[in-house]
N, C-alpha and C positions, 0 to 999 in steps of 0.2 A: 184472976186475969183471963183463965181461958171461958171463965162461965161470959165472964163482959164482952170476950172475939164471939163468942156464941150467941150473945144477944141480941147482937148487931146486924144480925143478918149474911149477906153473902155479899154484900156490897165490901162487908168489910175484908175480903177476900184481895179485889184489887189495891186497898190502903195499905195491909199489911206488904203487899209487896213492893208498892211503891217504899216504904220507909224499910224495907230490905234494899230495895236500889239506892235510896240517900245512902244510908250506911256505906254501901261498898264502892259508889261514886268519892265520899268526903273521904275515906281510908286511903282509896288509888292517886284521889289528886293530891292528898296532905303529902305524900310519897314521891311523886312524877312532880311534883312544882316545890322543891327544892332548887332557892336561886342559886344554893352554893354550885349546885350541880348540873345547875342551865348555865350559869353565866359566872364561872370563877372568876375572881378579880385579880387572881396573878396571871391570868393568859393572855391578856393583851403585852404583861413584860415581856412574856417569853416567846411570842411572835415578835416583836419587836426585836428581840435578842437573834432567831432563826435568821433575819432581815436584813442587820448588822452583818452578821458574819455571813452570810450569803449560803445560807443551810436550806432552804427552801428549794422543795423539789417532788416528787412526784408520792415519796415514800411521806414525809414530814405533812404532804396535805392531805394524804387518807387517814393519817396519825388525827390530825387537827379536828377535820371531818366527822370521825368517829369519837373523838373524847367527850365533846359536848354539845348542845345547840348551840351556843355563841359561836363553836367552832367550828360548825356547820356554817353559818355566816360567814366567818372571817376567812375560809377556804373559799368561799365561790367569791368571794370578793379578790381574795389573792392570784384565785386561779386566773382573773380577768385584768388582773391591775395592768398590768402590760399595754395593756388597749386604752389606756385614757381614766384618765376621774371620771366621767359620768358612765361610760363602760360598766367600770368598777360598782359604783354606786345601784346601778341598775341588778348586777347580779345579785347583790348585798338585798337587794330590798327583795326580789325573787325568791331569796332563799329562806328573810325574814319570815313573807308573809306563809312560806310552810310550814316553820315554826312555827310563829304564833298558831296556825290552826292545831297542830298538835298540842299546843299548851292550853287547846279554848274546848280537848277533848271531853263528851259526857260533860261540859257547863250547860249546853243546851236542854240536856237533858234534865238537870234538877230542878232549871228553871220552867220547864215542863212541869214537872211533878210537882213544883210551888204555885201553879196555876191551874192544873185537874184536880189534887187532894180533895180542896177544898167543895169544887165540884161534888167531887162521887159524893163525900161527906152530906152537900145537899141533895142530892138524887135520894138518900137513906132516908136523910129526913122526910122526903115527898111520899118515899116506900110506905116507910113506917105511918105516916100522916093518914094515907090513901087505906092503909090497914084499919087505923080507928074508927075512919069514918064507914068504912065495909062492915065493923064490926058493930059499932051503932046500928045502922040500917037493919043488919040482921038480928041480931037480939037485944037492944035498947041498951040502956046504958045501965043495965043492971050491972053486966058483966064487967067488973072493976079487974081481973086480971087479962083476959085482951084486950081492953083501953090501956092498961099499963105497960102492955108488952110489945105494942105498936110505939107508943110514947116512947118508952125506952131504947125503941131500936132506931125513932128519928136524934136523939138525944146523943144516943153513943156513936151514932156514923158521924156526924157532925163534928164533935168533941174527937173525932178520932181525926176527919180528913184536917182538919186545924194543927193535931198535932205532929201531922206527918209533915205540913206545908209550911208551919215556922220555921221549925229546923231546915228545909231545905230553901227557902228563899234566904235565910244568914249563911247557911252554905254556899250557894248561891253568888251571893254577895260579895261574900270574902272571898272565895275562890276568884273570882273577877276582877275582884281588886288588884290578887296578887302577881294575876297576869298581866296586869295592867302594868305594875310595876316594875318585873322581870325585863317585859319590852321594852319602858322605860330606861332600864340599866344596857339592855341591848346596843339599843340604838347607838345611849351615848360611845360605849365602846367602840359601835361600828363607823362611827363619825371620827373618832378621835383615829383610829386605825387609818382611815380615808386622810384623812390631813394630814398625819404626820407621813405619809409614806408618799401623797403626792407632794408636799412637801418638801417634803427631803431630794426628790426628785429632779425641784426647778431649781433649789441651790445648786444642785451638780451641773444641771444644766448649765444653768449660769456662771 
């Protein structure tokens, strides 16, 4: 394996670190994008239940705040409810849209790396290419080990930037998806939260 990173040239220098960045991108996000642990699905009970019994207060929203992102939502949304439904609504989506940037962390990035790999990978091939044909000019094509060792170096950058940029555009992919989703379960929580409490509100009213 290492005679192959050695054949490749120096090109293969920036691949390998790229498919060290995939590596520790896909490890961090599989970690950090746990829906259990963005968006629990017993927290809208138990805010609900705070609501009820009129437990809500200064201590319970830094509690909320800090337990998860949903509950980062459902705090600035609470903190505001006072002020009206769209009030409310507005902080909720304020607080959304910082989350989702944290859930959308380093996706940029592989999707990066699923779009240069493949690059450098041909930049080798051009290296290696520009090598043969240097080596033709200067000693004919007698010389079958530098025509084979240019050939070999356009051969392995290529076969290498492919395999760094698979794996990272399905990482890529899936990781995007699952944000996708997440925010999806968000929302509906922060909606359902929004209704039921303004809600509840116009009954008493009335």
């Amino acid at each position: 394996m290492l005679d192959i990173i050695k054949s490749g040239g120096w090109l293969m220098l920036p691949i390998l670190l790229c498919s060290v960045a995939v590596i520790a991108i896909s490890i961090e996000r599989l970690w950090t994008l746990n829906p259990r642990r963005i968006a629990p699905r017993s927290l809208l009970g138990e805010v609900w239940s705070w609501l009820k019994n009129n437990q809500i207060n200064g201590e319970r929203l830094k509690e909320l705040r800090d337990s998860s992102p949903l509950g980062r939502i459902f705090a600035a949304g609470l903190s505001n409810s006072r002020h009206g439904r769209d009030v409310m609504k507005d902080s909720i989506e304020e607080a959304a849209s910082q989350v989702v940037h944290d859930l959308e962390r380093f996706l940029g990035a592989l999707g990066t790396i699923a779009a240069v790999a493949p690059l450098i990978g041909l930049l080798g091939t051009v290296v290696g290419m520009i090598q043969v044909f240097t080596a033709i000019m200067l000693e004919g094509t007698g010389n079958a080990g530098v025509l084979a060792g240019g050939i070999s170096q356009a051969l392995i950058t290529t076969a290498a930037g492919l395999t760094v940029a698979i794996p990272a555009l399905m990482a890529h992919r899936y990781f995007q998806r699952r944000v996708d989703t997440i925010v999806v379960t968000m929302e509906q929580e922060a909606v359902k939260l929004v209704d039921a409490l303004h809600s509840d509100r116009r009954i008493e009213t009335a």
